[in-house]
C-alpha positions as CSV (number, residue, x, y, z in Angstrom):
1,X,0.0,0.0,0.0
2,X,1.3,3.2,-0.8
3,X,1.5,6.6,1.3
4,X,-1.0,8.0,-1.2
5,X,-3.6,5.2,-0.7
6,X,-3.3,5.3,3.3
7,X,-4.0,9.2,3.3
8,X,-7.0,8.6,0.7
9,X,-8.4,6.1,3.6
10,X,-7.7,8.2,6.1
11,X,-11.0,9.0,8.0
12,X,-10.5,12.7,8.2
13,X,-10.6,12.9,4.3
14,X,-14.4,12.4,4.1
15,X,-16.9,14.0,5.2
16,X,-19.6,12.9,8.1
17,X,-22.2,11.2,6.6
18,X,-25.1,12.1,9.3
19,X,-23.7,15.7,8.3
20,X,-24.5,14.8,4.3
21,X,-27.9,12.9,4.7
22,X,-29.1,15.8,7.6
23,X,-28.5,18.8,4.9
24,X,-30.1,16.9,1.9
25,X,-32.9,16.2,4.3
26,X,-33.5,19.8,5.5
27,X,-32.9,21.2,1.9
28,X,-35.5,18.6,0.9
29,X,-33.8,16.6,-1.6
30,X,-34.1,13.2,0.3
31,X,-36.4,12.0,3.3
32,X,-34.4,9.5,5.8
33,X,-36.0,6.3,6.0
34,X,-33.2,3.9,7.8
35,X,-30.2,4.3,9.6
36,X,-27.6,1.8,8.4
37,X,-24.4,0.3,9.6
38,X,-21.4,-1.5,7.9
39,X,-20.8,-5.0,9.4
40,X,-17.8,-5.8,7.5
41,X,-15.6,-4.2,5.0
42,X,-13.8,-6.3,1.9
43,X,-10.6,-4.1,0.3
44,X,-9.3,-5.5,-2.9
């Protein structure tokens, strides 16, 4: 893995998602109807 992929991964480079889906909510572009979580994450 290179220094450019581990900084691309890097959890500060994206941003909150609760953030993203609360803002298209309350400009009315989406409606939440689930919360979801990951359970497992494949890289490859």
């Amino acid at each position: 893995m290179s220094v450019r992929s581990v900084a691309e991964e890097a959890p500060g480079a994206y941003k909150d998602v609760r953030a993203v889906v609360d803002a298209a909510q309350n400009a009315g572009l989406a409606h939440k109807v689930a919360r979801m979580e990951p359970r497992i994450c494949i890289k490859g």
